[in-house]
LUMTITOR-48138 format. One record per residue (C-alpha): residue number from 1; residue in three letters; chain; x, y, z. Coordinates in steps of 0.5 Angstrom, whole numbers, plus 500, padded with zeros to 3 digits. Layout:
REM LUMTITOR-48138
{pt NUM,"ALA","A",{X,Y,Z}} ...
REM end
This chain:
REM LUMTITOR-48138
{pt 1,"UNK","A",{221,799,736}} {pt 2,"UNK","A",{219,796,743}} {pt 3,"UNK","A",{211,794,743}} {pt 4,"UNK","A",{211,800,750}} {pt 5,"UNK","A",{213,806,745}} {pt 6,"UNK","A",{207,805,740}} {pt 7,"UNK","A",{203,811,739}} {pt 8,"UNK","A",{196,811,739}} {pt 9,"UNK","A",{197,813,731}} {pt 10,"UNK","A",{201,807,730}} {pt 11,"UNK","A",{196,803,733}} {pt 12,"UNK","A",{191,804,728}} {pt 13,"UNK","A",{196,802,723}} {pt 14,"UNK","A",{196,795,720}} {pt 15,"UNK","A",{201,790,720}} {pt 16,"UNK","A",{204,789,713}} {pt 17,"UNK","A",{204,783,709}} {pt 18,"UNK","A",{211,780,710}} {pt 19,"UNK","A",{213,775,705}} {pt 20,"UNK","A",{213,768,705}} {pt 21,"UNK","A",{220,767,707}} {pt 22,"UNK","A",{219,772,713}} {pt 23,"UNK","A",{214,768,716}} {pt 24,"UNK","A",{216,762,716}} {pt 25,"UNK","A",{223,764,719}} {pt 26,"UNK","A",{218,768,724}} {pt 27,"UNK","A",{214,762,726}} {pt 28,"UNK","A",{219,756,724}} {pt 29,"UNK","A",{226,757,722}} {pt 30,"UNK","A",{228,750,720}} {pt 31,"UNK","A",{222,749,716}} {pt 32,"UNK","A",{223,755,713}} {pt 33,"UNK","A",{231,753,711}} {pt 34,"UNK","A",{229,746,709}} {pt 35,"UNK","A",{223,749,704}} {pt 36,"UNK","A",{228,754,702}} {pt 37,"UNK","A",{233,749,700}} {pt 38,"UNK","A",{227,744,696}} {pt 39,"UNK","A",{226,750,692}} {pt 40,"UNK","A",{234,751,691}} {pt 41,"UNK","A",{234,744,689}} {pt 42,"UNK","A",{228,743,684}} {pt 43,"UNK","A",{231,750,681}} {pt 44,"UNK","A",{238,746,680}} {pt 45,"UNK","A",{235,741,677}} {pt 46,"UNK","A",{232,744,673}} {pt 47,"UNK","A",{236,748,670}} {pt 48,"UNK","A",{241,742,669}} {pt 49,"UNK","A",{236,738,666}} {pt 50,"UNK","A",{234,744,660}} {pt 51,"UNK","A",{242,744,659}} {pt 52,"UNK","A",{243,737,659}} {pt 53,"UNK","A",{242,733,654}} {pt 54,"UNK","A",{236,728,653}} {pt 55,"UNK","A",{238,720,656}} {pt 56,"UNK","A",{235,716,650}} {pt 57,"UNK","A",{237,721,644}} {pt 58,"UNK","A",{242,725,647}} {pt 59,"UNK","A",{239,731,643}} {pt 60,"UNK","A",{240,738,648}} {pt 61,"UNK","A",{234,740,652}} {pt 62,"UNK","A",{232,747,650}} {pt 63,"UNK","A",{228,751,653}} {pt 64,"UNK","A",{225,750,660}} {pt 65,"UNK","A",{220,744,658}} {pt 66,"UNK","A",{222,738,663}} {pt 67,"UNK","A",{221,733,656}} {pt 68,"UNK","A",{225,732,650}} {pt 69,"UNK","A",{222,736,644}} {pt 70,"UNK","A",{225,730,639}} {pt 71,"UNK","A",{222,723,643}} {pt 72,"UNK","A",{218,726,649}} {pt 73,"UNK","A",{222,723,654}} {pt 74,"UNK","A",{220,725,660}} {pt 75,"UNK","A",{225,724,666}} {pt 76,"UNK","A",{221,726,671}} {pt 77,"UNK","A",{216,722,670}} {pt 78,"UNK","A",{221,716,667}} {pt 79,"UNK","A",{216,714,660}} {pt 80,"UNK","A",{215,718,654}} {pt 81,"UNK","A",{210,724,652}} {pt 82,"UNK","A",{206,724,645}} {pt 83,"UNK","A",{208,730,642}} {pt 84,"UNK","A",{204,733,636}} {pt 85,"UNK","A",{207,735,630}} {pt 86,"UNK","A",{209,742,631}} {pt 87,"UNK","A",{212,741,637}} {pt 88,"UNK","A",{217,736,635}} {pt 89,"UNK","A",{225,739,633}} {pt 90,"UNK","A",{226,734,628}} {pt 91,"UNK","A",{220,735,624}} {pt 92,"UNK","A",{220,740,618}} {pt 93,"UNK","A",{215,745,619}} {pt 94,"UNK","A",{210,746,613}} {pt 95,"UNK","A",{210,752,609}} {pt 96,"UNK","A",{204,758,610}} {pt 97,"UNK","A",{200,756,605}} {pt 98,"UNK","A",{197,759,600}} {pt 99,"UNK","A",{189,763,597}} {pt 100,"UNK","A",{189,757,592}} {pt 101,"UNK","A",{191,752,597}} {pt 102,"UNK","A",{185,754,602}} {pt 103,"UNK","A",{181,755,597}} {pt 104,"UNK","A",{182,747,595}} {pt 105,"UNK","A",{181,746,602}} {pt 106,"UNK","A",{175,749,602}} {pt 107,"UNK","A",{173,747,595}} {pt 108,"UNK","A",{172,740,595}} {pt 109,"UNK","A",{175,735,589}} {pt 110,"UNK","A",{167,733,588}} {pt 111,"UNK","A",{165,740,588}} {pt 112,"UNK","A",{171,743,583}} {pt 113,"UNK","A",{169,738,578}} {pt 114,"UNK","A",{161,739,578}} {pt 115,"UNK","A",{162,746,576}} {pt 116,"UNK","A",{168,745,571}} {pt 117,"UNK","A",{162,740,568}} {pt 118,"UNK","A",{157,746,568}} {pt 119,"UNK","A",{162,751,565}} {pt 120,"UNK","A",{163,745,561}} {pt 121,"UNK","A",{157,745,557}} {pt 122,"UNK","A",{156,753,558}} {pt 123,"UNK","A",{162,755,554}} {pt 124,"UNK","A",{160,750,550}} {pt 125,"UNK","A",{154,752,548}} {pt 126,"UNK","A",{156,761,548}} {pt 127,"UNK","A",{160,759,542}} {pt 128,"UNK","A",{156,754,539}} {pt 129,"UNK","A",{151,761,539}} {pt 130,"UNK","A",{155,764,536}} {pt 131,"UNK","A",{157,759,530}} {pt 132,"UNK","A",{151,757,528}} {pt 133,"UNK","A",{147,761,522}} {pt 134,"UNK","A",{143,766,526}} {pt 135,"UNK","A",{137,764,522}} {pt 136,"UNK","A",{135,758,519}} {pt 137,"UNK","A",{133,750,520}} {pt 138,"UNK","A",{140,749,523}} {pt 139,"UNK","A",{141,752,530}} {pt 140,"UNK","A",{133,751,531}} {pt 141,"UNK","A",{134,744,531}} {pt 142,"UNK","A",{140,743,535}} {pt 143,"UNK","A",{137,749,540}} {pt 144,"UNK","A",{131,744,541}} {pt 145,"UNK","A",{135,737,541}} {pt 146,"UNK","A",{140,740,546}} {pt 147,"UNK","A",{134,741,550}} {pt 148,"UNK","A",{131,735,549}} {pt 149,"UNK","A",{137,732,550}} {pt 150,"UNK","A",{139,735,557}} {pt 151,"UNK","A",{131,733,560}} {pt 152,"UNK","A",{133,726,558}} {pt 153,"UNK","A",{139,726,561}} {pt 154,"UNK","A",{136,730,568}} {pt 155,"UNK","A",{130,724,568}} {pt 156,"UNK","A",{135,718,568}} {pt 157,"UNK","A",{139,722,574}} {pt 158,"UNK","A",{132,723,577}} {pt 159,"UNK","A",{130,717,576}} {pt 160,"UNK","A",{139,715,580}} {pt 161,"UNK","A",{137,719,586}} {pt 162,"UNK","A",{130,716,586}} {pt 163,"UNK","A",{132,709,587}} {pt 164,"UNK","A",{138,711,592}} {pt 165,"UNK","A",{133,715,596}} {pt 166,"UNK","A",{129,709,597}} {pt 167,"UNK","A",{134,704,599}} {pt 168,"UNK","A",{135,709,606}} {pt 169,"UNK","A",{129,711,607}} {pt 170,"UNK","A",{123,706,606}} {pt 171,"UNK","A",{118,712,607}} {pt 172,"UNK","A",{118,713,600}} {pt 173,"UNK","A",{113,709,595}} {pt 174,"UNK","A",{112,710,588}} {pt 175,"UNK","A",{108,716,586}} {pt 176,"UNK","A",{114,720,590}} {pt 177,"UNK","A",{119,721,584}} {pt 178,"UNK","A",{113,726,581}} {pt 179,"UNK","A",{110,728,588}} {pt 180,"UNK","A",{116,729,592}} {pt 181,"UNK","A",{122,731,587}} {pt 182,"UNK","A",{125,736,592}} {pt 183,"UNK","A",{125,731,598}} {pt 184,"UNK","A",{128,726,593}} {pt 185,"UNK","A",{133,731,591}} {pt 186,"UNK","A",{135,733,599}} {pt 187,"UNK","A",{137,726,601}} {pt 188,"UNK","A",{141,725,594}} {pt 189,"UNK","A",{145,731,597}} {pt 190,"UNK","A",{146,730,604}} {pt 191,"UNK","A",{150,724,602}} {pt 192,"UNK","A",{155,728,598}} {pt 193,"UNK","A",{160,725,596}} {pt 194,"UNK","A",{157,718,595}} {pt 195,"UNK","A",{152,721,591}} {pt 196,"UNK","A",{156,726,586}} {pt 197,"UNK","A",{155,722,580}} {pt 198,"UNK","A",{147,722,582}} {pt 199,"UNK","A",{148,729,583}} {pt 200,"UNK","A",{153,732,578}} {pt 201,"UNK","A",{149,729,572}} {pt 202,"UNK","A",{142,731,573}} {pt 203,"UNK","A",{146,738,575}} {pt 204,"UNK","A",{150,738,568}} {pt 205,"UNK","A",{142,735,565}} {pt 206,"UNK","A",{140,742,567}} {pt 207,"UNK","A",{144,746,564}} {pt 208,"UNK","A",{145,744,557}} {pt 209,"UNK","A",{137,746,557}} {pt 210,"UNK","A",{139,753,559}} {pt 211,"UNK","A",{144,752,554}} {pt 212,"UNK","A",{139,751,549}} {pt 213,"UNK","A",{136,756,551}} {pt 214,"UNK","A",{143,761,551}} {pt 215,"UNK","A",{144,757,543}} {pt 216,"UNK","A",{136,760,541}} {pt 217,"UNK","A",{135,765,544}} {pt 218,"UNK","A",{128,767,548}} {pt 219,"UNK","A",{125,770,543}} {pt 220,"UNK","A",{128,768,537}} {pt 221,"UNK","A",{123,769,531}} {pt 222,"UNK","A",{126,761,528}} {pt 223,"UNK","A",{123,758,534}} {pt 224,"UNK","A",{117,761,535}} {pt 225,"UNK","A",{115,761,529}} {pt 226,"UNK","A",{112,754,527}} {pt 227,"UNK","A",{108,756,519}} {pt 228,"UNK","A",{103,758,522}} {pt 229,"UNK","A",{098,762,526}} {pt 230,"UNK","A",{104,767,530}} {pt 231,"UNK","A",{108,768,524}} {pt 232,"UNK","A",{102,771,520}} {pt 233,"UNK","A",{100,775,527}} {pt 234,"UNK","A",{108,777,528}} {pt 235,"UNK","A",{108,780,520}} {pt 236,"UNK","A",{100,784,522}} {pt 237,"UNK","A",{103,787,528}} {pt 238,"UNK","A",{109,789,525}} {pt 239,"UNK","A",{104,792,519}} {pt 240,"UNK","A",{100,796,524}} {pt 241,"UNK","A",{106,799,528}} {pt 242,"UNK","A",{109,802,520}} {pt 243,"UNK","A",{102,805,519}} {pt 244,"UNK","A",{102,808,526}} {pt 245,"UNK","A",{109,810,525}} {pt 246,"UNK","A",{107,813,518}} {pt 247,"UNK","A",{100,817,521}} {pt 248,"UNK","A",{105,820,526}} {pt 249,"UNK","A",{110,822,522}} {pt 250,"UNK","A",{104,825,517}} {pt 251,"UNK","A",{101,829,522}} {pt 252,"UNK","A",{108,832,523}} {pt 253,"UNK","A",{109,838,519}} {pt 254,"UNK","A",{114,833,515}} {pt 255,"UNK","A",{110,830,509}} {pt 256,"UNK","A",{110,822,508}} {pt 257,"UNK","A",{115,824,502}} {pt 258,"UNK","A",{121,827,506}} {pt 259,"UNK","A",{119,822,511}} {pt 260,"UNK","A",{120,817,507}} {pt 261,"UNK","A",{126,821,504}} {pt 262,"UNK","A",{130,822,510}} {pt 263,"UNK","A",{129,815,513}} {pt 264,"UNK","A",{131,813,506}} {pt 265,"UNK","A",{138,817,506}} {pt 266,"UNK","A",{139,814,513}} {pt 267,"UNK","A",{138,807,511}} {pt 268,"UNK","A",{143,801,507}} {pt 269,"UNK","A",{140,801,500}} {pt 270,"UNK","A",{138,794,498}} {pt 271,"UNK","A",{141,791,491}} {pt 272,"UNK","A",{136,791,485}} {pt 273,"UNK","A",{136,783,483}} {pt 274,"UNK","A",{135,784,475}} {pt 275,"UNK","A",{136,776,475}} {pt 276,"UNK","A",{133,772,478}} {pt 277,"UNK","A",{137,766,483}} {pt 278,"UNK","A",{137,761,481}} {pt 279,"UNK","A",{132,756,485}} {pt 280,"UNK","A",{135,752,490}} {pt 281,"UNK","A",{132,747,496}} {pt 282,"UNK","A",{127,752,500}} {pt 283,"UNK","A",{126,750,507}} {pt 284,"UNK","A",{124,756,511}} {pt 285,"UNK","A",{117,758,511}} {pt 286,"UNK","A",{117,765,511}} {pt 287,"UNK","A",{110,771,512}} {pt 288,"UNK","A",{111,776,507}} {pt 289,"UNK","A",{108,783,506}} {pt 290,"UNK","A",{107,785,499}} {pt 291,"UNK","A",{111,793,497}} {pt 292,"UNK","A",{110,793,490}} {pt 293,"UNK","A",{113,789,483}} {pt 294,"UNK","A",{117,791,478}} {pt 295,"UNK","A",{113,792,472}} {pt 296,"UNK","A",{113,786,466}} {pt 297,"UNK","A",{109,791,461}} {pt 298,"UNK","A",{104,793,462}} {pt 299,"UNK","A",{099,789,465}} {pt 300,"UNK","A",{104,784,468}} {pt 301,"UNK","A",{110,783,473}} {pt 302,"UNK","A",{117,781,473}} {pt 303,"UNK","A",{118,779,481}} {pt 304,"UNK","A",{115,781,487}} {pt 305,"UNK","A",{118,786,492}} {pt 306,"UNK","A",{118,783,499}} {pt 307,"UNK","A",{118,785,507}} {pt 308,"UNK","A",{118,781,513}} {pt 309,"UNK","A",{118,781,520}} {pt 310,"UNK","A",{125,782,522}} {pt 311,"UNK","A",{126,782,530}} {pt 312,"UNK","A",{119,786,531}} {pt 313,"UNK","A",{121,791,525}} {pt 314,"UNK","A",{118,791,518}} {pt 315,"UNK","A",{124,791,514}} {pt 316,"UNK","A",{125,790,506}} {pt 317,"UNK","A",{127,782,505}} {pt 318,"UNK","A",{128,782,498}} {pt 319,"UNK","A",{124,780,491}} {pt 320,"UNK","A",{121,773,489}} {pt 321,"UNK","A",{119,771,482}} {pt 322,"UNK","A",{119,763,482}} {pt 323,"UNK","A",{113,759,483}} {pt 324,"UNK","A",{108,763,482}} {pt 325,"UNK","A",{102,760,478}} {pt 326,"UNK","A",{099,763,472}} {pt 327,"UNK","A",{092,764,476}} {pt 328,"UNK","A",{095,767,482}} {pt 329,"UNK","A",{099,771,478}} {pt 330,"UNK","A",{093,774,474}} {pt 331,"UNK","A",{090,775,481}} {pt 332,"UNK","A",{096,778,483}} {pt 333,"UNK","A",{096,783,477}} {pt 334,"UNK","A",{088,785,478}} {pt 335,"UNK","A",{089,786,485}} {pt 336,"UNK","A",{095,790,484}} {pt 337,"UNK","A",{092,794,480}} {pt 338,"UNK","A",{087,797,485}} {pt 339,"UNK","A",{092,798,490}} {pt 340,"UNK","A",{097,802,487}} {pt 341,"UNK","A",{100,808,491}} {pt 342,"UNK","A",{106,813,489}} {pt 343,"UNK","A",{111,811,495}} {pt 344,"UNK","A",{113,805,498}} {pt 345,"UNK","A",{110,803,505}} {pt 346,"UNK","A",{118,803,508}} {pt 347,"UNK","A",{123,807,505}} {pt 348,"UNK","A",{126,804,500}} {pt 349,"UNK","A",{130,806,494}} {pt 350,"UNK","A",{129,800,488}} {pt 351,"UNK","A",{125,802,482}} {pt 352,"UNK","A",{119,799,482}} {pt 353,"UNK","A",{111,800,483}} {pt 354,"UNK","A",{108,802,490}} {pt 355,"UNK","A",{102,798,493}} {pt 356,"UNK","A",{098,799,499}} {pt 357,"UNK","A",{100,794,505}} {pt 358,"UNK","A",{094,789,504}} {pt 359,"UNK","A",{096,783,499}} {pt 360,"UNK","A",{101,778,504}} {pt 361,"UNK","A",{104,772,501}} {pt 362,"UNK","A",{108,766,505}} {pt 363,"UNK","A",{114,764,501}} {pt 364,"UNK","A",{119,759,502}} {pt 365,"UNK","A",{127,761,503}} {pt 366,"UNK","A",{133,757,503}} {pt 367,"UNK","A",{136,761,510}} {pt 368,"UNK","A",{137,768,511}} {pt 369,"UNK","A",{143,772,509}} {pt 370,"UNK","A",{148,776,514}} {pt 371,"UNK","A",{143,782,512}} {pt 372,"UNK","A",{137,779,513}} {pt 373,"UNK","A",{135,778,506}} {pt 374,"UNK","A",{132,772,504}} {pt 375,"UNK","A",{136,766,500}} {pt 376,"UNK","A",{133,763,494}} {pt 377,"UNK","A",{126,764,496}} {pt 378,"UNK","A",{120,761,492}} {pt 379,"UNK","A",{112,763,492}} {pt 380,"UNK","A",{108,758,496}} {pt 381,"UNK","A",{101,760,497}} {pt 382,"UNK","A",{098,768,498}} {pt 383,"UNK","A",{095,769,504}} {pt 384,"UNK","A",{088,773,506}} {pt 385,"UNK","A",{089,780,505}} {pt 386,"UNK","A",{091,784,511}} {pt 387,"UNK","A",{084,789,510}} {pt 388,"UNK","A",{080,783,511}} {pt 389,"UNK","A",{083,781,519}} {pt 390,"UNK","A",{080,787,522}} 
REM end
């Protein structure tokens, strides 16, 4: 349109944007055409250098890359390019990998073995648990020397970590192995995994003491009772809980007799022993209550019947006839005599004479039985009665 006919609408209008080409065709029209050319010309080249084939391998070119995906042969800059790995046509790609595969890049070989050693020891120890006798000398003396065994092991290691920390770090003087221990472990465990052996040991020391303590049992009767004091105070208290329990059940409307009776007919019966056992070699010592006897006439006994603390509870263990001096017998029988009661302190179903829960004795076993029954066991010494404790 002629620049006179413009309206005054128009005007207002801005001039579009022409393209690059328009302009330079407006301004230059031979620089225009030789820029048009150019872009042409590299347009070809390209295209002919993704069609042919690459100068020092003669592998096709694909794509639209200006180097060789199989050497990185760059022609343009006339020198070869490094590629990496997932870009080159003649290497195999890897496979995805799997979980246990990242789980294995994650997890250290160091690391998977620490933890086979410490569930090494662990399930070692849980069956050890349960193969051992449940009471007796046996699984008390491997529980302690497991325990004994593993602080041995962790102080050598200790005493490991302690010469290594001191040969990096010259702050460290002698008295730090007791007062320092932790930062002593800290400078083992930054140098992982040139300190495995350092660390694995001391870890696998530790764990067998807990091992030994999965073996015996935090409160296992056996460990805790040392022939002493405990033992005779453990059978007190459990003494005092029946009493407890039998005045409870006596301001019942049921009467101590069908008390008695009920828990009796709910209870497993234990075997009456006309025949004493044989006496074997007794090594466990163990508190005794004295319930009754099975009379020999009229003025003597034939055996004791027995009840222990077992597991916090007093329960029926069983009779003991040997090792009974002929003093203690005579001041059995006088005794005896003076505590005389109708029915048993526990409910039992045997045959026998009854007494009151006041004469306690300390017998000799050779283990404990699967029914908590003490094997082979031996009069040791009576005790003090239990009225004369409190």
């Amino acid at each position: 349109m002629p620049p006179a006919e413009l309206t005054e609408f128009d005007a207002d209008i801005e001039p579009r944007a022409l393209p690059e080409a328009e302009q330079l065709m407006s301004f230059a029209p031979e620089a225009a055409l030789e820029t048009i050319d150019v872009a042409a010309t590299t347009s070809e080249c390209d295209l002919n250098l993704s069609e042919s084939a690459c100068e020092k391998c003669e592998t096709p070119r694909t794509g639209g890359q200006g180097w060789c995906r199989r050497c990185g042969w760059y022609p343009r800059l006339a020198t070869f390019v490094e590629l990496d790995p997932w870009d080159r046509e003649d290497l195999p790609q890897p496979a995805p990998k799997s979980k246990l595969d990242i789980c294995k890049t994650m997890i250290p070989l160091w690391a998977w073995k620490l933890m086979g050693g410490v569930a090494a020891v662990l399930i070692a120890s849980f069956l050890l648990r349960l193969m051992l006798p449940q009471h007796g000398n046996i699984r008390f003396v491997w529980t302690v020397g497991q325990m004994l065994v593993g602080g041995l092991i962790f102080c050598g290691a200790h005493l490991a970590c302690y010469i290594f920390a001191i040969m990096h770090n010259d702050r460290y003087h002698l008295l730090d192995i007791v007062l320092k221990p932790v930062a002593i472990w800290i400078t083992v465990l930054r140098e992982l995994p040139t300190t495995f052996w350092q660390t694995a040991v001391g870890a696998w020391g530790v764990t067998a003491i807990l091992g030994g303590l999965l073996i015996g049992g935090l409160a296992d009767k056996d460990l805790l009772d040392w022939g002493g004091t405990p033992a005779r105070y453990n059978l007190t208290k459990a003494i005092a809980d029946r009493a407890q329990e039998l005045a409870a059940n006596a301001s019942s409307d049921k009467s101590l007799q069908e008390s008695i009776e009920d828990f009796a007919g709910k209870a497993k019966e234990p075997i009456d022993q006309d025949e004493p056992q044989p006496p074997g070699k007794p090594k466990l010592p163990v508190d005794c209550l004295i319930l009754g006897f099975k009379p020999l006439g009229d003025h003597d006994f034939y055996h004791l019947i027995l009840a222990a603390d077992v597991g916090g509870k007093l329960q029926y263990v069983g009779t003991v006839s040997d090792g009974i001096s002929s003093e203690v017998r005579a001041q059995l029988n006088r005794r005896m005599a003076e505590l005389r009661q109708p029915n048993p302190f526990i409910p039992l179903r045997i045959d026998g004479k009854w007494i009151r829960p006041a004469l306690t004795c300390k017998v000799k076993a050779k283990r404990w039985s699967d029914e908590n029954r003490l094997v082979d066991p031996v009069f040791e010494e009576l005790l003090v009665d239990v009225d004369s404790q409190h």
